[in-house]
ZAKOLSE-719405 format. One line per 2 residues: their letters; for each residue x, y, z of C-alpha. Coordinates in Angstrom, 2 decimals. Layout:
a) X,Y,Z; ... .
This chain:
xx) 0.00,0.00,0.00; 1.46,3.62,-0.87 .
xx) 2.69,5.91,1.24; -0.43,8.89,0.46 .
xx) -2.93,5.56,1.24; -1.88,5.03,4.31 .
xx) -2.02,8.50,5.23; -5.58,8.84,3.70 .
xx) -6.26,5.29,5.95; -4.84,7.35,9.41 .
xx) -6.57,10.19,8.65; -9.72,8.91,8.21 .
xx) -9.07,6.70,11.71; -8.02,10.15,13.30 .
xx) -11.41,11.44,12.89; -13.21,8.02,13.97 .
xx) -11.24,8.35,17.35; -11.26,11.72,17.98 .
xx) -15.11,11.46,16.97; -15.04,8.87,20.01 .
xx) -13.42,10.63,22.60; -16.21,13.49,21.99 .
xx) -18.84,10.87,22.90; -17.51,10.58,26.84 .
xx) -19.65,12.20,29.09; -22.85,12.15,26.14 .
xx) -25.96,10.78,26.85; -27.14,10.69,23.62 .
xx) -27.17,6.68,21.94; -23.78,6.32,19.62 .
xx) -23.96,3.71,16.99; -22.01,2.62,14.02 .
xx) -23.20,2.07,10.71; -21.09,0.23,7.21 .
xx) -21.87,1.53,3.68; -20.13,0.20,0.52 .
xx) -20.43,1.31,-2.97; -17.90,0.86,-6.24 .
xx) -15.43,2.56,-6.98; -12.69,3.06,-9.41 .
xx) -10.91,0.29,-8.87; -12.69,-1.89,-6.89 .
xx) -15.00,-1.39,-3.57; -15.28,1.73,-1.56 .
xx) -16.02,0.34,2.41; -17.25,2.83,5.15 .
xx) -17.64,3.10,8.32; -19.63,5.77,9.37 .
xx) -20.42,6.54,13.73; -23.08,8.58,14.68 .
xx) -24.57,10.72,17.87; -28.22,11.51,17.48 .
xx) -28.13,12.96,14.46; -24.59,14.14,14.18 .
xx) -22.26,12.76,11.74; -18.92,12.72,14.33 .
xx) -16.60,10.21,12.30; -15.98,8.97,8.97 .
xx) -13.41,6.11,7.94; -12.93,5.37,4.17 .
xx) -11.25,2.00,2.93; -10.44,1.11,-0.68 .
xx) -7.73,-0.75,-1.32; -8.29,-1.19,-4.79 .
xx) -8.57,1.96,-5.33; -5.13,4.08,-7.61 .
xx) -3.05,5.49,-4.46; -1.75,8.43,-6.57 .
xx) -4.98,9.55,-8.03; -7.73,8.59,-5.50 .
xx) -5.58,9.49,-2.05; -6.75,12.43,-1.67 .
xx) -10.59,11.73,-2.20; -10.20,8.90,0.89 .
xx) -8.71,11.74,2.82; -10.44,14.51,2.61 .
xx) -14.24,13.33,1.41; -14.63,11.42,4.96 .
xx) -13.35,15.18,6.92; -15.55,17.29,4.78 .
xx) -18.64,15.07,5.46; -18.07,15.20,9.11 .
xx) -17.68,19.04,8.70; -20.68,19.50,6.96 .
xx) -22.42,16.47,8.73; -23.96,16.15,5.72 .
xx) -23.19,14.02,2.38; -23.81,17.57,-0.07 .
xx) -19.71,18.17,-0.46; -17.69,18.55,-3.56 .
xx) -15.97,16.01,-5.13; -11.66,15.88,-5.58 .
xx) -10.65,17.27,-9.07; -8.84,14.37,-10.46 .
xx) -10.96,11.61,-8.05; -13.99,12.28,-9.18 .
xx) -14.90,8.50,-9.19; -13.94,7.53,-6.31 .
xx) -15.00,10.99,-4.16; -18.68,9.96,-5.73 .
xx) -18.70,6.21,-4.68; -17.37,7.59,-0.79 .
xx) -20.47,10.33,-0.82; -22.91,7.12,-2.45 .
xx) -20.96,4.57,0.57; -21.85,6.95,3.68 .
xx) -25.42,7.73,1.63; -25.67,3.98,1.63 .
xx) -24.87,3.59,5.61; -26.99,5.84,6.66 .
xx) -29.90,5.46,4.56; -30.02,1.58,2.80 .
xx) -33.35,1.98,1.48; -32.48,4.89,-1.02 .
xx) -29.03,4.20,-1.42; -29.08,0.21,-1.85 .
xx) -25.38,-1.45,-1.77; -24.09,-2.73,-5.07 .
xx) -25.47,-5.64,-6.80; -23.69,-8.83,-5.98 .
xx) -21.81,-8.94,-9.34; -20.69,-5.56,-9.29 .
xx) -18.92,-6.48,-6.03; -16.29,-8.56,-7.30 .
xx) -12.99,-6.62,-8.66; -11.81,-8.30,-11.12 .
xx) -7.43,-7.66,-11.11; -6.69,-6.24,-14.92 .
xx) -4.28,-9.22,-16.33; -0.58,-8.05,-16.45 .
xx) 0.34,-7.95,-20.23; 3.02,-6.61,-22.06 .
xx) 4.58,-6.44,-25.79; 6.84,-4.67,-27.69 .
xx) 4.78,-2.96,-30.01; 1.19,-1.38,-29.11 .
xx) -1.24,-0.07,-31.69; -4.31,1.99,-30.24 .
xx) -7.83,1.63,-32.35; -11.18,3.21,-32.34 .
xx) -14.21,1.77,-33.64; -17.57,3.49,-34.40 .
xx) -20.38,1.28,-35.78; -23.88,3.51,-36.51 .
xx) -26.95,1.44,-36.69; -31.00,2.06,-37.21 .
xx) -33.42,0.28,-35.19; -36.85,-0.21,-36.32 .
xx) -39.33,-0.86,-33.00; -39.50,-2.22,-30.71 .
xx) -43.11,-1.79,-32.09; -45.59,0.94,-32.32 .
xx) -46.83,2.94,-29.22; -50.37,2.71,-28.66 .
xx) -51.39,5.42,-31.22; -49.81,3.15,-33.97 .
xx) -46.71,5.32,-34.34; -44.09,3.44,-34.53 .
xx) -40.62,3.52,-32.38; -37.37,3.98,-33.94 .
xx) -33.94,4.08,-32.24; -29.98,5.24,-33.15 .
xx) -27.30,2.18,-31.72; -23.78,3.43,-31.79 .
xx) -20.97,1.21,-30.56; -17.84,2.50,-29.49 .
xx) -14.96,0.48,-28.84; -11.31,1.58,-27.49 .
xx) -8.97,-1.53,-28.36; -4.73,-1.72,-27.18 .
xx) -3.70,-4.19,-29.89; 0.15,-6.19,-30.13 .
xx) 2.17,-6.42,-33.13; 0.53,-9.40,-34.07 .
xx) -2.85,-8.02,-34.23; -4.24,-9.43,-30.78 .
xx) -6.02,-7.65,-28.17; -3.70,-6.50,-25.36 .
xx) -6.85,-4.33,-23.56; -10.27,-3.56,-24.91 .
xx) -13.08,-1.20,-23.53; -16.90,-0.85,-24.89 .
xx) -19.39,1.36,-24.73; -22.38,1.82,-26.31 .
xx) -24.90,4.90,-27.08; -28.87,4.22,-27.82 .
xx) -31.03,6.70,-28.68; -34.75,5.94,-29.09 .
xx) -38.19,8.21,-30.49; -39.77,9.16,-26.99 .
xx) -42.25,7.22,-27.66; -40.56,4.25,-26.28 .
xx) -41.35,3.12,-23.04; -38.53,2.32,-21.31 .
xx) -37.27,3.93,-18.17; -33.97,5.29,-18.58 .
xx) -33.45,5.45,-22.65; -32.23,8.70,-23.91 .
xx) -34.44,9.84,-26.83; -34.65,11.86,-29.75 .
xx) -37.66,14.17,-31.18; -36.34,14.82,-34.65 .
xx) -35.00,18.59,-35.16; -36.89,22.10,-34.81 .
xx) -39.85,22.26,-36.95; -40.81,18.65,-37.47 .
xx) -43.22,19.16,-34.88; -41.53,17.04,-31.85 .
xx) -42.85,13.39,-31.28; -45.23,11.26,-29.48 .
xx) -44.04,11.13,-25.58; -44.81,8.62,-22.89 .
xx) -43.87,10.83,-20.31; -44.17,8.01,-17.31 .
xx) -43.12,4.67,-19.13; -46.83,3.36,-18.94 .
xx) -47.35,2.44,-22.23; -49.27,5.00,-23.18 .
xx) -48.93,8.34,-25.01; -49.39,11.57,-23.05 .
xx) -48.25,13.98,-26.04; -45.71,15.86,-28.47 .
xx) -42.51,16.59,-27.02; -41.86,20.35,-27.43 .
xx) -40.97,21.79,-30.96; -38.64,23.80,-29.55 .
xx) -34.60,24.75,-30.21; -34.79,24.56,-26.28 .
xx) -35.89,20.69,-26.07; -33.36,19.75,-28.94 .
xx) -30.69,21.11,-26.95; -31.61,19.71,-23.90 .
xx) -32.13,16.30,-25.25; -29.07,16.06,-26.84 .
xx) -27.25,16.98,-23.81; -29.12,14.11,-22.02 .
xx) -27.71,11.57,-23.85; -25.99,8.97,-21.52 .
xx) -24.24,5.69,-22.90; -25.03,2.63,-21.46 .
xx) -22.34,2.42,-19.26; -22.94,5.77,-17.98 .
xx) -26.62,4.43,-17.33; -25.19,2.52,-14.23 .
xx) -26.61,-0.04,-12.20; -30.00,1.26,-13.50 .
xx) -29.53,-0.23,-17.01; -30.08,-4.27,-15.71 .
xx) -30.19,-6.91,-17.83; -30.73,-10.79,-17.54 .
xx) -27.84,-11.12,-15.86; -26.30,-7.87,-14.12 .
xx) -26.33,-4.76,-15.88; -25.31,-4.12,-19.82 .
xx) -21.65,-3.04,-18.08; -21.11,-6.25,-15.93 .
xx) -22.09,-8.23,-19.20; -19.97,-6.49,-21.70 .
xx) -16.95,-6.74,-19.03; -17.46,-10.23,-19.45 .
xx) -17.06,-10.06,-23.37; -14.28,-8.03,-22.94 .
xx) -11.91,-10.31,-20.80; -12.31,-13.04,-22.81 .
xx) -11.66,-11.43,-25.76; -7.84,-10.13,-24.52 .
xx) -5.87,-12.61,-26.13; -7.89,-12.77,-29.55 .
xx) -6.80,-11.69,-32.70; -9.90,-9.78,-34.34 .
xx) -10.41,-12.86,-36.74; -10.49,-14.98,-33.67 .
xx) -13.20,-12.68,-32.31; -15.28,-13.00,-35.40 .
xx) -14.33,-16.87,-35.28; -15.88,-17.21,-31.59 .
xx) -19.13,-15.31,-32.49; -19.51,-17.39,-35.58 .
xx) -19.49,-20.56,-33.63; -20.56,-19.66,-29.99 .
xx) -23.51,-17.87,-30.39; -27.01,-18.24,-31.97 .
xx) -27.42,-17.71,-35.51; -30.88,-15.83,-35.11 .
xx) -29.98,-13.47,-32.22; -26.53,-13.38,-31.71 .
xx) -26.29,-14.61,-27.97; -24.20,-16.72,-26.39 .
xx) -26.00,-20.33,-27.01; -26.62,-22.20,-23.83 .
xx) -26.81,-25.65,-22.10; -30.69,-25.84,-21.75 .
xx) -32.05,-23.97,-24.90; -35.22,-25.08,-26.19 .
xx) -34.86,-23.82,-29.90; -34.40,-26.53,-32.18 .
xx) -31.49,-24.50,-34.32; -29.32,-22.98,-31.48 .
xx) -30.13,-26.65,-29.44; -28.32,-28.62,-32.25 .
xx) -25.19,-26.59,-32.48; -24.93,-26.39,-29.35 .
xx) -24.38,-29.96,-29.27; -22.24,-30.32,-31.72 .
xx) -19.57,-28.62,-29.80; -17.05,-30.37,-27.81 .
xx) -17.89,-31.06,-23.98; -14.49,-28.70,-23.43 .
xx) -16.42,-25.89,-25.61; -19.93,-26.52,-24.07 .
xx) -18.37,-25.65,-20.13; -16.73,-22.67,-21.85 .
xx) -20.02,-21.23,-22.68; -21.75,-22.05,-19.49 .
xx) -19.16,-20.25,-17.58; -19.39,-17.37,-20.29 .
xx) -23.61,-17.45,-19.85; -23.12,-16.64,-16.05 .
xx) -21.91,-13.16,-16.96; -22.80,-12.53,-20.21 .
xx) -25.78,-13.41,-22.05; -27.05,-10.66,-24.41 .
xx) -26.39,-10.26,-28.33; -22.95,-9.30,-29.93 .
xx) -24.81,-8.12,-32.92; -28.59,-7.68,-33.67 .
xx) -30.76,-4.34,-34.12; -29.36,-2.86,-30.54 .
xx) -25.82,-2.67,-32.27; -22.80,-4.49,-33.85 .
xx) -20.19,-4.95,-30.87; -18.15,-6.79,-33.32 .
xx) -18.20,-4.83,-35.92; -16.95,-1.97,-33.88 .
xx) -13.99,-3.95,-32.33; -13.12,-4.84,-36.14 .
xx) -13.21,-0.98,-37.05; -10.96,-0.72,-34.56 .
xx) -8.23,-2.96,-35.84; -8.64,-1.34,-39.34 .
xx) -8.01,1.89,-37.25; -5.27,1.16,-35.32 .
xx) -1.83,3.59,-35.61; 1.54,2.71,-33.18 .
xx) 2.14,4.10,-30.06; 5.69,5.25,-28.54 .
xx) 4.41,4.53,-24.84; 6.33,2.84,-21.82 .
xx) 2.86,1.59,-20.60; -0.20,2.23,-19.24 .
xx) -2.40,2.37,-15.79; -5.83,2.95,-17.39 .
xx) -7.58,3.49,-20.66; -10.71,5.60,-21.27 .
xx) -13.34,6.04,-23.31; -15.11,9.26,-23.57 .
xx) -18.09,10.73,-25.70; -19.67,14.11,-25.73 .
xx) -22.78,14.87,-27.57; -23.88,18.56,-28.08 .
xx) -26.36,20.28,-30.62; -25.65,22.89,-33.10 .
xx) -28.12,25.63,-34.01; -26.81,26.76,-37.82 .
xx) -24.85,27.34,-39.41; -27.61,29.95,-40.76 .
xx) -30.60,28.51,-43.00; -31.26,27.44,-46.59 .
xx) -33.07,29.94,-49.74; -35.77,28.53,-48.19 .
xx) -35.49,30.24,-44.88; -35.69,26.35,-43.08 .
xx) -32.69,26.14,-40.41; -29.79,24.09,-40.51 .
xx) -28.88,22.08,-37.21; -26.58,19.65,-36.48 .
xx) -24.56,17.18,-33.81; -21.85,17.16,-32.96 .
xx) -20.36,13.76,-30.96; -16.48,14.04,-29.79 .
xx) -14.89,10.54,-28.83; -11.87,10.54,-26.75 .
xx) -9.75,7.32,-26.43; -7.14,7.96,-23.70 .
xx) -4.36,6.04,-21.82; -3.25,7.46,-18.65 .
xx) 0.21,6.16,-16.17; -0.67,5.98,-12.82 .
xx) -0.13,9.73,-12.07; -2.95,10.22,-13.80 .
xx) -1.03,11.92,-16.44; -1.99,10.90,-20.51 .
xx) 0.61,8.83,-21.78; -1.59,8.45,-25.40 .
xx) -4.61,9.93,-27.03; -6.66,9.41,-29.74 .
xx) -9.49,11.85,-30.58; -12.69,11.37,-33.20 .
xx) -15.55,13.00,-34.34; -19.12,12.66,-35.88 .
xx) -20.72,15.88,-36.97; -24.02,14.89,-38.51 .
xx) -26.12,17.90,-40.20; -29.98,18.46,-41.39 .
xx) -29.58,17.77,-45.46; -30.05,21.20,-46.25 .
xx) -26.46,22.22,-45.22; -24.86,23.31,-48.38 .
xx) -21.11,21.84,-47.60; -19.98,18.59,-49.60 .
xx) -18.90,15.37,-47.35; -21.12,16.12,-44.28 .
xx) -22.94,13.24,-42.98; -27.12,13.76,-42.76 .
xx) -29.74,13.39,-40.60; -33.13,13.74,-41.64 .
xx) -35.26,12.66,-38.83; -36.95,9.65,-38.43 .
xx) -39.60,8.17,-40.82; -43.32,9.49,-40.71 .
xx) -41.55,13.29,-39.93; -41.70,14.23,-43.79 .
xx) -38.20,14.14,-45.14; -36.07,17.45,-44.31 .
xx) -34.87,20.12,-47.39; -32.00,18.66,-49.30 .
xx) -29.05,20.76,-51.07; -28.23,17.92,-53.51 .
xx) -25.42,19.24,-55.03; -24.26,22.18,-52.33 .
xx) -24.99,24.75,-54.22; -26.91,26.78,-51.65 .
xx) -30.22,26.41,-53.17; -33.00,23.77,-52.23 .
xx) -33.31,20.69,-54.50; -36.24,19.14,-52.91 .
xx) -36.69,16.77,-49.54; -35.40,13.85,-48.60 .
xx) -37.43,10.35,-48.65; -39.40,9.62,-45.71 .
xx) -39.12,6.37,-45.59; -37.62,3.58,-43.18 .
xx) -35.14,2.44,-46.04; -33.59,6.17,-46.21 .
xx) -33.39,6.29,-42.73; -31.56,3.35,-42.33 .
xx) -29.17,4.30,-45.57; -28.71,7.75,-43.65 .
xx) -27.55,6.18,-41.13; -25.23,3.77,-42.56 .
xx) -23.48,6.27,-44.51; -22.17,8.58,-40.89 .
xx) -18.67,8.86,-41.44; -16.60,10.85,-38.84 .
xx) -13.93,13.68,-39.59; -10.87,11.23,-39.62 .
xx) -12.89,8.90,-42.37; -13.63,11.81,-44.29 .
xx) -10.02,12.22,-44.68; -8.14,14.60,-47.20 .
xx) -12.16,15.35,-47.93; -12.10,17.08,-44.96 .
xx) -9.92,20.18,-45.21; -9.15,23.13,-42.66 .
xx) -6.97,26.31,-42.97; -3.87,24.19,-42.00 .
xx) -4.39,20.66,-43.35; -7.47,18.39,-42.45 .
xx) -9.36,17.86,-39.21; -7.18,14.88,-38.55 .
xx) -4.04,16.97,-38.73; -4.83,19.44,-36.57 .
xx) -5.90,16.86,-34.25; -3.19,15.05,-34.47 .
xx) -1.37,18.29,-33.34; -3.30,18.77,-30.27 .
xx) -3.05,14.85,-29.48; 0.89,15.56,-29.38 .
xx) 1.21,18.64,-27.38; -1.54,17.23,-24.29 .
xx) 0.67,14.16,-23.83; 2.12,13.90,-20.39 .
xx) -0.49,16.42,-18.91; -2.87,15.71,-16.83 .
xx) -6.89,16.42,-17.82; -6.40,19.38,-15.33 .
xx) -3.46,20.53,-17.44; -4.99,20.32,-19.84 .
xx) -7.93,22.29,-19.04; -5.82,24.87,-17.84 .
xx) -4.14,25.14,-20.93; -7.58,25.43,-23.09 .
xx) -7.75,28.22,-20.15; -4.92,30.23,-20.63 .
xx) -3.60,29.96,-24.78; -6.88,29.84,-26.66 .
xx) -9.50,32.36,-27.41; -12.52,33.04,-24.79 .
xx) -14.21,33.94,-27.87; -14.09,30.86,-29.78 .
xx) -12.16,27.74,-27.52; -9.32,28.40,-30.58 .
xx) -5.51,28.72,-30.00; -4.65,32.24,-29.70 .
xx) -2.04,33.62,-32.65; 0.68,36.32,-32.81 .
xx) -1.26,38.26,-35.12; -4.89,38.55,-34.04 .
xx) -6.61,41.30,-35.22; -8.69,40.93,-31.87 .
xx) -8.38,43.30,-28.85; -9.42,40.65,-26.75 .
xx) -7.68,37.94,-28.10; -4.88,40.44,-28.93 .
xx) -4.49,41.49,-25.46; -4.68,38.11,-23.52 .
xx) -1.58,36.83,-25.97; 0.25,40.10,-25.22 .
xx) -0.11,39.05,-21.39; 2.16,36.09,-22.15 .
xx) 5.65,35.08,-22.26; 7.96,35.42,-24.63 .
xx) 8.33,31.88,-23.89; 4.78,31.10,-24.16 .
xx) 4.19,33.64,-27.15; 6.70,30.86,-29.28 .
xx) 5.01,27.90,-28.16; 2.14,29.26,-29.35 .
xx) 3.33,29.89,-32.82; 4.66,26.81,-33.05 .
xx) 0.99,24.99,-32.25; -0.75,27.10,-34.38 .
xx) 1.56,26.21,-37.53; -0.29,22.70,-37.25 .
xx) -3.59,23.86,-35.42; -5.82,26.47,-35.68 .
xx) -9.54,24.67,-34.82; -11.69,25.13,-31.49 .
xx) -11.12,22.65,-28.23; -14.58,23.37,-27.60 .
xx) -16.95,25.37,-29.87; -20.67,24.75,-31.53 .
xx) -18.62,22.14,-33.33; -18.42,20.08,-30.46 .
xx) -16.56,20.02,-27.06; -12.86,17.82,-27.58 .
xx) -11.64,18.97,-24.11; -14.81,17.97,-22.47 .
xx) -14.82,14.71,-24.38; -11.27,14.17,-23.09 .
xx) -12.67,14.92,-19.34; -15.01,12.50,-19.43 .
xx) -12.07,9.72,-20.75; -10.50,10.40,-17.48 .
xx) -13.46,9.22,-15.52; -14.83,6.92,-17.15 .
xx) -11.23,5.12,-17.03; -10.84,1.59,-16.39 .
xx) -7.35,-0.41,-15.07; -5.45,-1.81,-16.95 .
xx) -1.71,-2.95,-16.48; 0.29,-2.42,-19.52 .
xx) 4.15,-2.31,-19.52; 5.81,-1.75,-22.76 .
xx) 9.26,-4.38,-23.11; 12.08,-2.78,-25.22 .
């Protein structure tokens, strides 16, 4: 155990005894409660001692948990809740994970009802396997899909859904998977009536969609046709591991399962993958078959397998039993993408990898001849590694900016809303003038969809003022290794316009701009020119938000033990 752990572990006792001595000479009953909850690395135990209703002492144990990073979280989250005797603090830049699953531990000792202990499954840490190799290559996979239903709501209009799969793969020199991490984004009409799904009402002026407000089934009316509720949708997009413990499936939640995919796929080249799925799982669902099926197809080849083969899946059924591809999304597509996307890393290892998205909306740029609005949105995905400071040690940065047809640049991918809205104006050939609409049909919205590229497919399509989008990302990728997101942040902060989230230059025109360069270095001034010779676009504009993207990489992190052998 570190050094800072142990401090944060004698801290945290400090305040449970000196919390005790206060009790001598009290009449009022003492008693001691336990909360747990997960954390970063593994689980978050407290102990929690009460007097009446005073919170007197806090103690906060995880030993799983990154010493460097999440040290100060177990040292100072337990004080600041006795402080306030109340769980309403701020979380520890840096430990934001772990400061939340502390807050959700003493929430979950002192009030069990609300604040129910993990799931069973979601107790057990599982210890990242210790690889190495001489060579690593970093991919990122992005496979779009349309969903047709599940069915019609109870007006007869029907439900449609967006699956994205996302997929952040570590791969050797021979191609097999050294660390892989999945994630997944669905985004349904709102006329579905599942709890929980983020959902999508088509753009302004296509006069929202049908809503079941309280998951009952039933319709209770049109979301808003507002610029308001677009925004605010989009921004409520959460992935499916973001969904948490409240996204359960057969078996544990969609997380716990795809976990299970993903450790026994380290080891697999992504032919073997495709291999496994072939031969493991049913032909009409994709599922994992199992021991006791009663359907006469996935029964027989299940039987056909080797008794070796047939306990490999019913140990693989106990954690994982949903689809690898069908309408919700093509996991293995997206891990093959991100072979075919792979580039070489000069790294000495890695402590965790990340995997962060960022969705935001886009009102313009400006309208068509017609007067009819152009929107758009925008999705950033960062693929990070980070050493165990915390600090990124590789980066890899995408992006999906998906417009209303009647956007008059060539190359951008289109969204025209979902069947039954009426198509959306289309500038065929970008010439600024209307051609027509778009087909409203379920076939165009599923060849929409299958035709989203993002800005690094698009390629030498995709041009800037200093080379393509991949180019100048490529340049910011370079100068944020070995900073930490904070540093990162900070620089955004300090070197780029307030105006516009772009790098500030020598010879801005600006006064503000002009004037917050001016306040530099000399030092700074030439590091400056130096980025902007390779990158000139916004970190974080109406184009979408790349250092909030890279934020969210750092907590949704996951461990991983990585050492790089010369």
């Amino acid at each position: 155990m570190g050094r800072k752990m142990k401090k944060a572990l004698l801290v945290g006792c400090c305040f449970l005894l000196v919390g005790a001595l206060a009790l001598m000479g009290s009449a009022e009953a003492v008693e001691t409660l336990v909360g747990k909850a997960k954390g970063f690395g593994g689980e978050i135990i407290v102990t929690v001692t009460k007097q009446g209703d005073k919170i007197i002492a806090v103690e906060a144990v995880g030993e799983r948990e990154t010493p460097a990073i999440a040290g100060p979280a177990l040292e100072k989250i337990p004080q600041m809740i006795v402080e306030a005797n109340s769980t309403d603090v701020d979380v520890i830049t840096n430990a934001t994970i772990t400061s939340k699953a502390i807050i959700y531990a003493v929430n979950n000792a002192l009030d069990p009802e609300n604040y129910p202990a993990p799931a069973e499954e979601a107790k057990k840490a599982v210890e990242p396997k210790a690889v190495t190799a001489a060579k690593v290559y970093q991919g990122f996979g992005l496979s779009n899909m349309h969903r047709f239903g599940p069915g019609a709501d109870d007006t007869g209009t029907p439900v449609y859904s967006i699956n994205q799969v996302m997929t952040h793969v570590l791969f050797d020199e021979e191609g097999r998977i050294l660390a892989l991490h999945v994630d997944q984004l669905e985004v349904a009409t709102p006329n579905y009536d599942g709890d929980g799904m983020p959902h999508f009402s088509g753009f302004p002026g296509q006069g929202g969609y049908n809503w079941d407000m309280d998951h009952d089934g039933k319709v209770d009316g049109k979301t808003e046709d507002t610029v308001e509720n677009f925004a605010a949708e989009v921004a409520g997009w959460r992935t499916k591991r973001e969904r948490g413990d409240s996204y359960r499936m057969g078996v544990g939640t969609w997380a716990d399962q795809m976990d299970t995919f993903e450790r026994l796929f380290v080891g697999m080249t992504v032919d073997e993958v495709e291999e496994w799925f072939a031969k493991y799982t049913s032909d009409r669902n994709g599922r994992p078959l199992k021991p006791g099926s009663t359907n006469e197809q996935d029964k027989a080849k299940f039987d056909a397998l080797t008794a070796e083969e047939q306990a490999m899946l019913a140990d693989v059924v106990t954690g994982a039993t949903m689809s690898l591809n069908d309408s919700h999304g093509n996991i293995v597509e997206a891990i093959r993408f991100a072979y075919e996307n792979r580039i070489g890393l000069d790294i000495n290892g890695a402590a965790s990898m990340g995997l962060g998205l960022l969705s935001t909306h886009r009102v313009g740029p400006g309208s068509d001849d017609t007067g009819t609005p152009v929107y758009s949105i925008n999705q950033v995905f960062a693929n990070t590694l980070f050493d165990g400071e915390g600090r990124i040690a590789a980066i890899h940065v995408d992006q999906l900016e998906i417009s209303t047809p009647n956007y008059d640049g060539a190359g951008m991918p289109h969204f025209s809303g979902f069947p039954g809205q009426g198509g959306y104006n289309l500038d065929l050939d970008h010439d600024g003038k209307v051609d027509g609409k778009t087909g409203d049909s379920e076939a165009f919205f599923a060849a929409e969809i299958a035709s989203w590229k993002t800005k690094r497919e698009r390629g030498q399509g995709y041009r800037m003022g200093v080379g393509t989008w991949a180019d100048q990302m490529n340049t910011f990728e370079e100068l944020f290794v070995g900073m930490t997101v904070d540093e990162v942040e900070e620089w955004f902060a300090k070197y780029t316009s307030d105006r516009n989230g772009r790098p500030l230059k020598p010879d801005s025109t600006n006064e503000q701009d002009k004037a917050k360069f001016d306040a530099l270095t000399a030092e700074e001034q030439a590091m400056l020119a130096d980025v902007v010779t390779g990158a000139t676009m916004s970190l974080n504009d109406s184009h979408g938000d790349i250092v909030g993207a890279i934020r969210k990489s750092f907590e949704n992190r996951v461990t991983i033990d990585l050492t790089i052998e010369d």
